[in-house]
Every structure is written in C-alpha cells, then in structure tokens.
C-alpha positions as CSV (number, residue, x, y, z in Angstrom):
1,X,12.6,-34.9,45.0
2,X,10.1,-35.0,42.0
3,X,9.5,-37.8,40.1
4,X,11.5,-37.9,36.9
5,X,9.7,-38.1,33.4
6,X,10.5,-41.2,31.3
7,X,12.3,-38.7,28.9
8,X,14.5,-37.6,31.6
9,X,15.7,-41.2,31.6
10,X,16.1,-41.4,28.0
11,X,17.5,-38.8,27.3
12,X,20.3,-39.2,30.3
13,X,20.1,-43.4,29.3
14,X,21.3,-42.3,25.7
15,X,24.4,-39.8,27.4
16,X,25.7,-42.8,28.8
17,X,25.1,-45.5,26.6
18,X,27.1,-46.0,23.3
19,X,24.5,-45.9,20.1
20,X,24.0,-49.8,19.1
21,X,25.4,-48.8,15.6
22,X,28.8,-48.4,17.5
23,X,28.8,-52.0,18.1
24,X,31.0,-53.4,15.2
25,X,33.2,-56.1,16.2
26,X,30.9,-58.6,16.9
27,X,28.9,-58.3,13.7
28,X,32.6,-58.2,12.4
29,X,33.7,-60.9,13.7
30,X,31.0,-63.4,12.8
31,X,30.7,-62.1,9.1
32,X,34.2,-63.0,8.4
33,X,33.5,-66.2,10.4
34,X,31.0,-66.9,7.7
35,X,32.9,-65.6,4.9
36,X,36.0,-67.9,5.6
37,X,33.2,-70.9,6.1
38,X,31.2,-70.4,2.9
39,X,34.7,-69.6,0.7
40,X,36.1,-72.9,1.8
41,X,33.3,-75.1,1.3
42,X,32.6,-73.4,-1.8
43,X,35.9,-75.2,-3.0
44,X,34.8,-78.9,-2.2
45,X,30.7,-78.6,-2.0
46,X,30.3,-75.9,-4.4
47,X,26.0,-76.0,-3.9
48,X,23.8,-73.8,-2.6
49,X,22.8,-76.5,0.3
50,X,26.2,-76.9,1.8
51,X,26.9,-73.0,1.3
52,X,23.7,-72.2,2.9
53,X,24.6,-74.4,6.1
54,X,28.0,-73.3,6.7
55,X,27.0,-69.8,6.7
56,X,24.0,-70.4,9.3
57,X,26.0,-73.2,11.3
58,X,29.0,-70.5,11.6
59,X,26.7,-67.6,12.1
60,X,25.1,-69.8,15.3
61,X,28.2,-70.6,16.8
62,X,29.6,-66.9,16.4
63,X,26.5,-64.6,17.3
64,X,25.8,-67.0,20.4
65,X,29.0,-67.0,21.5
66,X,28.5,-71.1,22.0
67,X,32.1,-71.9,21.3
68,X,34.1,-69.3,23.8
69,X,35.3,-71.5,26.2
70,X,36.7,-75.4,26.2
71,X,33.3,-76.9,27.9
72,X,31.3,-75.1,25.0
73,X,33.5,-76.0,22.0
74,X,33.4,-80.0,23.2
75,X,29.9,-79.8,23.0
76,X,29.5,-78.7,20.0
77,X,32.0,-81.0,18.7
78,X,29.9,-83.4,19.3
79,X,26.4,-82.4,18.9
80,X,26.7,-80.1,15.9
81,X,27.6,-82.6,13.2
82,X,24.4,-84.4,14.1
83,X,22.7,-81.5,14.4
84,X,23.4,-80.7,11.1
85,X,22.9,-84.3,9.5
86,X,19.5,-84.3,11.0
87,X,18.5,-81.0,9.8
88,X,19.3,-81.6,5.9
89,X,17.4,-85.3,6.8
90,X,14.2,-83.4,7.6
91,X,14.9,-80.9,5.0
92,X,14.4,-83.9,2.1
93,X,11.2,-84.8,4.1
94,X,10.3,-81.5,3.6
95,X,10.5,-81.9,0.0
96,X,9.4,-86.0,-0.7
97,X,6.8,-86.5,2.9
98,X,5.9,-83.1,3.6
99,X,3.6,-83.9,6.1
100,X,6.3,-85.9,7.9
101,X,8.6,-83.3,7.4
102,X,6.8,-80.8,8.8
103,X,6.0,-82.7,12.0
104,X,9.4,-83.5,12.5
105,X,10.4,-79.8,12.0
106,X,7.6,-78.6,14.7
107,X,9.4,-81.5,17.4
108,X,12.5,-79.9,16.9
109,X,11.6,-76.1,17.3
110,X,9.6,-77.4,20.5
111,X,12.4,-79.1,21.7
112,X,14.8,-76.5,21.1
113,X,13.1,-74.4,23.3
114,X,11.9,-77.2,26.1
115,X,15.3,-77.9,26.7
116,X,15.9,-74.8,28.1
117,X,14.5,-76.0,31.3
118,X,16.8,-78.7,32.1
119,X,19.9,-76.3,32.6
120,X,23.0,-74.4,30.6
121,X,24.0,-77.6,28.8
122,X,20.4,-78.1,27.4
123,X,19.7,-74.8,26.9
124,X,23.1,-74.1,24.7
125,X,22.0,-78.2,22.8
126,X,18.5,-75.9,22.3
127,X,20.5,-72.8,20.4
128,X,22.4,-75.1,18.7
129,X,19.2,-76.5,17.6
130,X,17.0,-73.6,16.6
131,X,18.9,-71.6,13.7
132,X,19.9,-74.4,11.3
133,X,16.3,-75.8,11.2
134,X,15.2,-72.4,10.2
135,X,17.4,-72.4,7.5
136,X,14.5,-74.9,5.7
137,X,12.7,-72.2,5.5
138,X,15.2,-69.9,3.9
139,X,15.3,-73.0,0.8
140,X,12.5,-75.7,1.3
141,X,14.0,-78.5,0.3
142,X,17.3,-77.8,1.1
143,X,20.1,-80.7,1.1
144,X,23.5,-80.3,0.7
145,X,24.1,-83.2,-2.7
146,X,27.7,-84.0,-1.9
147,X,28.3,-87.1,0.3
148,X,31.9,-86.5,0.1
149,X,31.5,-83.3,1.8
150,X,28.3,-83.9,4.2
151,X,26.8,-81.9,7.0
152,X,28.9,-83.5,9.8
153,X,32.3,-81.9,7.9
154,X,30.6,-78.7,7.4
155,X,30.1,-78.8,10.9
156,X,33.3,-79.4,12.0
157,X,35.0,-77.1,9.9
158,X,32.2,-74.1,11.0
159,X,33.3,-75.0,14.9
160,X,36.9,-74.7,13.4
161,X,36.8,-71.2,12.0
162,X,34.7,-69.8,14.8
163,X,37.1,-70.7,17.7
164,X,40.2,-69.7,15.5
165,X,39.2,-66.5,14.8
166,X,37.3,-65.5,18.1
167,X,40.7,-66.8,20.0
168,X,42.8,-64.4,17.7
169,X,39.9,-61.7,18.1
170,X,40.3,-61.6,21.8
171,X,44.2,-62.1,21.6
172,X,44.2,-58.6,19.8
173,X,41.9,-57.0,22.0
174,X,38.9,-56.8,18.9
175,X,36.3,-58.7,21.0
176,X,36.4,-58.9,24.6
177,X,36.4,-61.9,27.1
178,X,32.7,-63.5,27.5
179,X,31.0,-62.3,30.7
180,X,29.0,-63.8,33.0
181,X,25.1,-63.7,32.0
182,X,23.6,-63.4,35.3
183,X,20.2,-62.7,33.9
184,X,19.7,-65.7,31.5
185,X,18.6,-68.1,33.5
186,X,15.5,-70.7,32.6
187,X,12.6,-68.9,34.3
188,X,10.6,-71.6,37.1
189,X,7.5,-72.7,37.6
190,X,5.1,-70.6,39.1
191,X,3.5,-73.7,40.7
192,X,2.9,-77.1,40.2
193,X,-0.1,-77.0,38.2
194,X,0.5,-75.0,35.8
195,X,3.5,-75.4,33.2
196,X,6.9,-73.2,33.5
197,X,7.3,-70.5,31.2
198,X,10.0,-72.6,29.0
199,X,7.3,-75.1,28.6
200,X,4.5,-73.0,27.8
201,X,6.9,-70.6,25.6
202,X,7.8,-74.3,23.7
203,X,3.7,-75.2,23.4
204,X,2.8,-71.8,21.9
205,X,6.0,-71.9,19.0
206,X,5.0,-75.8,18.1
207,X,0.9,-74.9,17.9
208,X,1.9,-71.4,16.0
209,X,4.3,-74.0,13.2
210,X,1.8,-76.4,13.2
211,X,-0.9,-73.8,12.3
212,X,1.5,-71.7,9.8
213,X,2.0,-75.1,8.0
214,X,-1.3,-76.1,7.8
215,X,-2.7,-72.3,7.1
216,X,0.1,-72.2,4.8
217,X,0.2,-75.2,2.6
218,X,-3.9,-74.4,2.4
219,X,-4.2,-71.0,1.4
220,X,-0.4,-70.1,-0.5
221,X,1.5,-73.6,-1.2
222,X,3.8,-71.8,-3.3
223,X,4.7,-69.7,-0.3
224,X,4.0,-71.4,2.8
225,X,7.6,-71.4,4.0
226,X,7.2,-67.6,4.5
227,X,4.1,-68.4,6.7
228,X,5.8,-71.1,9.2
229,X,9.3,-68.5,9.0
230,X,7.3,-65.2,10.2
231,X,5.3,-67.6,12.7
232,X,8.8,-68.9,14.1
233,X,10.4,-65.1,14.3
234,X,7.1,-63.9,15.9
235,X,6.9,-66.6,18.7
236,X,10.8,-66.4,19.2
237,X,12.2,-65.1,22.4
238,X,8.7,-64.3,24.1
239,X,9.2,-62.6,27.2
240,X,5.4,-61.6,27.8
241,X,2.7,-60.4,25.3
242,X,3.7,-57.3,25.7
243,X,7.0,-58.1,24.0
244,X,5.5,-60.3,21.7
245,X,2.9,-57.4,20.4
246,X,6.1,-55.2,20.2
247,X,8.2,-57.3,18.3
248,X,5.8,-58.7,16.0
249,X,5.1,-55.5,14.6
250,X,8.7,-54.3,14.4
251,X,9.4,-58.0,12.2
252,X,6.4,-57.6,10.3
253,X,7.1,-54.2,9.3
254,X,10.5,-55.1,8.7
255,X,9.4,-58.4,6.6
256,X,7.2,-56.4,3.9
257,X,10.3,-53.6,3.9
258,X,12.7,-56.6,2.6
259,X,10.1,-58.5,0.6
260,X,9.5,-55.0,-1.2
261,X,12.8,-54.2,-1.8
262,X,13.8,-58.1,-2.7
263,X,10.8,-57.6,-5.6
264,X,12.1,-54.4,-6.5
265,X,15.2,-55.9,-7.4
266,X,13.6,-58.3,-9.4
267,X,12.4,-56.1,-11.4
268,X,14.8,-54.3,-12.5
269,X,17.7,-56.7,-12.3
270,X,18.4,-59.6,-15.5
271,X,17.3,-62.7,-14.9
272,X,20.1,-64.0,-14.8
273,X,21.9,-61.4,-12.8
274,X,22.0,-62.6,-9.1
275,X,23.4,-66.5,-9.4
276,X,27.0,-68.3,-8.2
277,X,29.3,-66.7,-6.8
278,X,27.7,-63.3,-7.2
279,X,24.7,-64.5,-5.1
280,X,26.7,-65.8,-2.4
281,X,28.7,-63.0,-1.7
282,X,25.6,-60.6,-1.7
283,X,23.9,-62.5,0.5
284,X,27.2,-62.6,2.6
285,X,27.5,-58.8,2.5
286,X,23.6,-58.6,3.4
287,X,23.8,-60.4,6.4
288,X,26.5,-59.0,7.7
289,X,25.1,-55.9,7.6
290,X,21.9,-57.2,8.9
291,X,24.7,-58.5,12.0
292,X,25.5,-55.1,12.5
293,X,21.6,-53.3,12.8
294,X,20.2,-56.3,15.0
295,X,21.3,-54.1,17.8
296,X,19.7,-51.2,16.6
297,X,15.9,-52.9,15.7
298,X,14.2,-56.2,15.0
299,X,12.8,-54.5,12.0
300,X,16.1,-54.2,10.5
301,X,17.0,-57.6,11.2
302,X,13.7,-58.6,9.8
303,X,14.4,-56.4,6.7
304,X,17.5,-58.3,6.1
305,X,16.5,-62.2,6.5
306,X,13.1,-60.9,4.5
307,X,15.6,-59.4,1.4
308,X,17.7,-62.8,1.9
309,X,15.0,-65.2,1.6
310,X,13.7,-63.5,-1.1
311,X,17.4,-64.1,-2.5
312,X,18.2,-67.5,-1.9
313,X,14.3,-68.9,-2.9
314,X,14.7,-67.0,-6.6
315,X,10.8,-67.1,-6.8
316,X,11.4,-63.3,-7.8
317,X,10.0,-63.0,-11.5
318,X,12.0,-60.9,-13.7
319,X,8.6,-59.8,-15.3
320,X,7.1,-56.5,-13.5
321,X,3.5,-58.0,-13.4
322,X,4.4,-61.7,-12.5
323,X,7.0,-59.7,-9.5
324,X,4.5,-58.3,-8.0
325,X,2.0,-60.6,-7.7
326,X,4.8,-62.3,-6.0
327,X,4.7,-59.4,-3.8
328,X,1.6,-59.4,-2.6
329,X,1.4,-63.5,-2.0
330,X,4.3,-62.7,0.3
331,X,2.6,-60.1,2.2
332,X,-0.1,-62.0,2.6
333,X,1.8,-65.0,4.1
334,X,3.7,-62.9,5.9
335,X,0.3,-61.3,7.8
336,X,-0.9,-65.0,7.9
337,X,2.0,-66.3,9.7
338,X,2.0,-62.9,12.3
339,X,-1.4,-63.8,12.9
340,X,-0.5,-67.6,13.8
341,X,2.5,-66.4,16.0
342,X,0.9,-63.9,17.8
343,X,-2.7,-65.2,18.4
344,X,-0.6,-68.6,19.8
345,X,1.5,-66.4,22.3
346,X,-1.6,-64.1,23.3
347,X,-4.2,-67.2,24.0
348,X,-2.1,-70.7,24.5
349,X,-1.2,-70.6,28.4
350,X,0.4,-66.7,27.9
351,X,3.7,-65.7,29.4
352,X,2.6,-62.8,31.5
353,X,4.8,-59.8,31.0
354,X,5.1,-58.0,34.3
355,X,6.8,-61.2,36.6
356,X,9.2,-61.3,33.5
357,X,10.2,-58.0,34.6
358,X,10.6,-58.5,37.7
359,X,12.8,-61.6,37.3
360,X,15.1,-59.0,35.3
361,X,14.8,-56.6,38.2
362,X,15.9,-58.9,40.8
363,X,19.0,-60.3,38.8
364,X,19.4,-56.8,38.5
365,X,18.8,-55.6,41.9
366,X,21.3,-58.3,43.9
367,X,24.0,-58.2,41.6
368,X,24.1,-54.3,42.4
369,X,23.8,-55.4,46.6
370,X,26.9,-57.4,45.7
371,X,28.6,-55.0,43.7
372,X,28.0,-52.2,46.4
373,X,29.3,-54.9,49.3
374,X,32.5,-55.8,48.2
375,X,33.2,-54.0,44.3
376,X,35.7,-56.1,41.8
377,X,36.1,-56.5,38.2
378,X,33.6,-59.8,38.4
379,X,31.0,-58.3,40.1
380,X,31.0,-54.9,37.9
381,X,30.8,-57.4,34.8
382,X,27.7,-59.4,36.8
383,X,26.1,-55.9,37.1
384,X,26.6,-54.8,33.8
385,X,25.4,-58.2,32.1
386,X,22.3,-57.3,34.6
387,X,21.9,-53.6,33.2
388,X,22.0,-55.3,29.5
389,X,19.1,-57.3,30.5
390,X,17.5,-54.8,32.1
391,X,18.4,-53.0,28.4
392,X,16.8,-55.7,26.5
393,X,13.1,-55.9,27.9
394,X,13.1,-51.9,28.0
395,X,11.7,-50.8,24.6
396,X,8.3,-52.8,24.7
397,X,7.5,-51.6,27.9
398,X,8.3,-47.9,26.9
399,X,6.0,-47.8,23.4
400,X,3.4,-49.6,25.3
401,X,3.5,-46.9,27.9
402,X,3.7,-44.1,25.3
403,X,0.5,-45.4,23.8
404,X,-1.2,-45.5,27.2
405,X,-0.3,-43.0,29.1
406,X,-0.9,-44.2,32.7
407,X,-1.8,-41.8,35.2
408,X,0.0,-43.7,38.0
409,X,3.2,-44.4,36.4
410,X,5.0,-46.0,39.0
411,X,2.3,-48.8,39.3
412,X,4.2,-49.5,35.6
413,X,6.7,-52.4,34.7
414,X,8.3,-49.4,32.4
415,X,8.5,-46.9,34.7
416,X,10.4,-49.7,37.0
417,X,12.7,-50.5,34.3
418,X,13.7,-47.3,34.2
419,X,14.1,-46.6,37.6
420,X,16.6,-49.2,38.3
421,X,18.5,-48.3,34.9
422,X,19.1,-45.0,36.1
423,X,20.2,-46.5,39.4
424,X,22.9,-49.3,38.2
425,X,24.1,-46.9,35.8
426,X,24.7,-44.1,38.6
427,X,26.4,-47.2,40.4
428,X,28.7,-48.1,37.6
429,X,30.3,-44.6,37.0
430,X,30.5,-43.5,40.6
431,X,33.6,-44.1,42.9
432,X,32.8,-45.3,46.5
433,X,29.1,-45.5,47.0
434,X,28.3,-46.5,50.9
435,X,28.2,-49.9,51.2
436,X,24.4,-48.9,53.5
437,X,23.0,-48.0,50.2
438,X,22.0,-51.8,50.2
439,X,19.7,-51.8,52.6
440,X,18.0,-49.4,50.4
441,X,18.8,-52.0,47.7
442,X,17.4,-54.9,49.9
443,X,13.7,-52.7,50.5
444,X,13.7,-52.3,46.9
445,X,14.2,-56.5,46.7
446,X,11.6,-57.4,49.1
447,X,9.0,-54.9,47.2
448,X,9.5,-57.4,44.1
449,X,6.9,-59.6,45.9
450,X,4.6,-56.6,46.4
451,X,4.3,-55.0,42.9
452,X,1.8,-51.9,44.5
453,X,5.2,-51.3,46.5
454,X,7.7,-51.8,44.3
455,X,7.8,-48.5,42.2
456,X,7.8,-46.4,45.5
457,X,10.9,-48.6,46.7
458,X,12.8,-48.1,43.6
459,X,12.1,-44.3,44.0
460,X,13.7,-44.8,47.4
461,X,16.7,-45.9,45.8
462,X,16.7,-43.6,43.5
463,X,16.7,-40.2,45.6
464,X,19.4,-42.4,47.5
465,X,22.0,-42.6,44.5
466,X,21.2,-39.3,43.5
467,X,21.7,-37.5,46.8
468,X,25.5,-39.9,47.1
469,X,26.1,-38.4,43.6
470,X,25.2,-34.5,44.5
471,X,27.2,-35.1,48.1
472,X,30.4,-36.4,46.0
473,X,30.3,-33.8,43.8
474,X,30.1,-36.7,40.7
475,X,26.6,-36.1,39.4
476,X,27.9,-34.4,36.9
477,X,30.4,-36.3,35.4
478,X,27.9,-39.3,34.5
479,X,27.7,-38.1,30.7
480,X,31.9,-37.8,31.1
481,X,31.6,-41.4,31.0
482,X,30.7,-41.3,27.5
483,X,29.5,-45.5,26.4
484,X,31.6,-46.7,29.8
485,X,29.2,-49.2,30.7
C-alpha cells in the first residue's frame, strides 16, 4: 500500500470531524456564566474593577472546567477568594510600586506554571492562578473600590453561578459529562541535570515578563501592559518551538487585527459612546464570541482579547490623528512583546518539539491497546480525549511541514501525527477490530524510543486498520459517521 499524502488525511480528518464552529455549548455556557456574574455584581459593586473580575474569575472556572466535580469545587472554594484578593493587591502595586508590582506579578505567572509539576491539585491551583493576573494587563491598575463587596465575594459568587448552571447544563443534556484527560499530564524530567519541561516552560514565561516590563516601561510607558500581555500569550502553553513559532504568529496577527479594528472604532464612534452599561455588555457579547472562534484559531482569539483591551483601557482617542498614533504605539508593543516571548522560548533551556509529540503519541497509542483489548464506554472516552490531543499539537506541525517540504516524510513529527489520527479515528467508528491488532499497536509503542523507526511502525499500523476495514466491508462508512468522535 502507497503512502498517503498529508492531504489525504485532511481531507478524510475533516469528513469525520465536526467543523470547530459547531462547538456552541461550551462557549454558551460560560458566556451566560459570565453574564449572570457581571449582571449581579453590577447591582452591589457597580465598578469596572469588580465587573472586570467576575467576568475573568467566571470565565476561568467555566472554560477550564475547574468546578465539574465535588473535589474541584472545594478547592476552589477555598483558594479562589484569595486568589482573587491577592490579584487586585498586586494590581494597586501595579499602580503606587510598580517595580514591586511587577515582580510580584512575574512570581505568580512562574508559579502558576511551576506548579504544574507537583500533580493535578497544583496544576488546577496553577489555572486558577494564571487568568485573573492577566486581567492587570487588560486595566493596569485595576482594583475593585468597594470593601463591602471585595474580591473574596466575587469569588464565591463566580464558583456559585458556574456549578449551578454547568449542573443544570448537563442535567438537560446541553454539555456533556467531563472526560477523562489522559493526555494532560505534567511532562518529566528528561534527566537529572537538566530541568523538566514545566520548570523550564515556567523560567522562559518569568524572563519573557520580566523583559516585556522592563522593554516596556523603557521604550512605550503609556503602553507597556500590551508588551508584558502579548509576551504572556506568546509564551503560554509552549509545547516546543515549533508550536511557539506557530502560535506567535497566529496571536500576533490576530493582535494588530483587533487593535485595528478597536482604533477604527474609535474613530468613528463619540467619545462618549462606549461607557456603563453599554460597555459591559459589549465586551460581554465580544468575548463570547471570542469563546466560540478559540476552537477555530488563536488568531481569532487574539483578535478578540486585542478589540477588548483596547475597550476596557479607553486609551482610544476619538480624534483620527491622535487614534492612530495610538495605533501604531500598539503595534509596536505588540511586536516588542512577540519578540520577548518568543526569543525567551527559542533560547532559555527550549522545550524541544518532537519528544512533545511523542509523549502525545504514546497517551495516544496505549489508550487505543486498551481500547482494542477489552472496548467500553470509559476506554472509548480515554481514546477520544487521546485523539483531541493528538488534535491539538497537529496544526503547527502541518504549516511547518508545508513550508518545508521534507523529502522523507515519515522521518516527520507531522507525518506521525497524522498517521496515528487516521488510525484511532478508523478505531473509533469501526465495530470489532481484532483484539491482535495490538501487537501491531505495541511495535508502533516500542518505536517511540527509536524515532528513525517510528514512522515506518505507524505505517504498519496503518495498512493493518485499513486492510480490517476493507475485509469488514466498513471502509466506507467512516464519513457516515459524520462528527461521531
């Protein structure tokens, strides 16, 4: 059998997958988490620091699906309120000690991530962590000035909403029960002289917010919370440089989209015209929106927290010349802080990108040996939280191969990727698969150590599924299946 073109797999990838765009009821869900938050604080704390946190607290604990089960919702019962306390306590620093501030605000995004190592509980502390300090960034300065309605109730009342209308989401069948994700876990140490990944991962985000602040407050004062944001979103969720490169251009692209279209506004809108309650429900509507094309692209995402920023810090002048002039300060901060964020995960102790991918493979390639011993509901979920990593790490490694065309293409993380994709999908849709098809499955797990083995292995495997799909008379009905998986 002939080996198959990375369209072929694209092409059939996209048959069975459902278009991200079809994926509503999460973004849904968590915008009328947010909704419900903001309207009821805007009753006792109506201020934009207080409206600003119980949108991002809510959004956190929705989107990260933190508060799904009893063991999740106690923690953040009890670390959220001081969580929050703490982040509007850096966020005056910001604004009377900024150089205190600042440090304090590069320990926490660190430590958000250097958790991780240290298991689940740490590693859900760490999300908890991450979002609300980035809301400083959004409004430097920010704090909530109503002690009668602080950070620790907003908190609470944020956990409220989110488990009250998840549990009724589920009970009616809108959003499904959390599975298992197999393929998250806390990459190791390779050895013991040289840091894990979570540790070097946590060096290069505090040295790339360091730099943005001190690049920043140097070179664009006015503006130096768009160079320590673009730094954090370019550093965030490094799985390799290859990712890195990827998604740094996607989020750059995406920032000077949404900073364009925030000074458009501007200049065209009255002064006076975005403010209150009109504000708050556009930046509502925005973001949920933004929810919604997250799946889709990071440079939609980035589009949207670009436009909101640009929304919430009201630097936009309604004068044409004075807007942009605005515009281009941004951009430039914007470039400034890509250049901090990516030149800190390319040279500070670099995640390598191809044993990233095979982490995801092997996840990947034992939950499908389990699935093929003994298949049950549990195990299909396992596999298909597997395929959705395998999902996740695809794209990078596909426009990188697009751009350079390797001759040997299954020497190629992407062409691996693939390979197994097309596999576990087969898997999924098919009805009684030999249960020897895992011994193919096992040569294609040994090859992970040998990487100049491991494309021909997954080939194997394959021209294995294939051939059980052609013998059953199934092959096809694999595009029958529709978004199955």
């Amino acid at each position: 059998m002939t080996e198959p073109a990375p369209a072929e797999f694209a092409v059939a990838s996209a048959k069975r997958r459902a278009h991200p765009l079809s994926s509503w009821r999460e973004p849904l869900v968590t915008f009328l988490g947010m909704a419900i938050t903001v309207g009821l604080v805007s009753r006792f704390a109506p201020n934009p620091g207080a409206l600003i946190l119980a949108g991002v607290l809510t959004m956190t604990l929705s989107r990260n699906r933190l508060a799904d089960s009893w063991r999740g919702r106690l923690e953040a019962l009890v670390l959220l309120p001081l969580i929050a306390t703490v982040t509007m306590a850096v966020g005056s620093l910001l604004k009377s000690a900024p150089l205190y501030g600042a440090a304090l605000f590069v320990v926490a995004l660190f430590v958000s991530i250097w958790l991780r190592r240290y298991g689940a509980f740490a590693a859900r502390a760490g999300t908890l962590l991450a979002l609300p300090f980035v809301t400083l960034m959004l409004v430097p300065g920010l704090a909530p000035g109503d002690r009668r309605f602080g950070p620790p109730l907003i908190a609470l009342l944020a956990l409220v909403v989110v488990v009250t209308l998840r549990l009724y989401a589920v009970r009616i069948r809108l959003l499904p029960a959390a599975p298992p994700r197999t393929w998250g876990k806390s990459p190791t140490a390779a050895s013991s002289l040289r840091p894990s990944a979570t540790t070097r991962m946590a060096l290069q985000m505090a040295l790339a917010l360091a730099l943005a602040f001190a690049l920043g407050r140097a070179l664009l004062p006015l503006h130096y919370s768009w160079v320590v944001l673009t730094a954090f979103i370019v550093c965030s969720g490094n799985r390799g440089r290859v990712d890195v490169l990827y998604k740094s251009g996607l989020r750059v692209l995406g920032a000077l989209a949404g900073t364009l279209i925030a000074t458009t506004l501007a200049t065209l809108l009255p002064r006076n015209a975005l403010s209150g309650e009109t504000l708050t429900i556009l930046v509502l509507v925005i973001l949920g929106i933004g929810l919604w094309l997250r799946s889709w692209s990071y440079a939609l995402w980035a589009l949207v927290m670009t436009l909101v920023a640009s929304l919430l810090q009201g630097a936009m002048s309604p004068n044409a010349a004075d807007g942009f002039l605005a515009l281009w300060q941004r951009v430039g901060a914007i470039i400034v802080g890509a250049m901090c964020g990516l030149l800190c995960s390319w040279f500070l102790l670099p995640v390598r990108s191809e044993p990233v991918v095979r982490r995801r493979l092997g996840a990947a390639l034992s939950a499908l040996s389990e699935f093929l011993a003994e298949p049950s509901q549990e195990k299909r979920m396992a596999l298909e939280a597997a395929l959705e990593g395998l999902h996740d790490i695809a794209r990078p490694w596909l426009a990188w191969e697009r751009l350079a065309r390797p001759r040997e293409s299954l020497k190629r993380p992407g062409k691996w990727i693939l390979l197994a994709t097309h596999c576990i999908e087969q898997a999924l849709h098919l009805d009684d698969l030999p249960a020897s098809l895992r011994r193919t499955v096992g040569e294609a797990r040994k090859a992970l150590r040998e990487p100049e083995a491991l494309g021909p292995a997954l080939f194997a495997l394959y021209n294995a599924i294939d051939a059980e799909a052609k013998s059953s008379g199934s092959e096809t009905s694999l595009t029958a299946h529709g978004s199955g998986a």
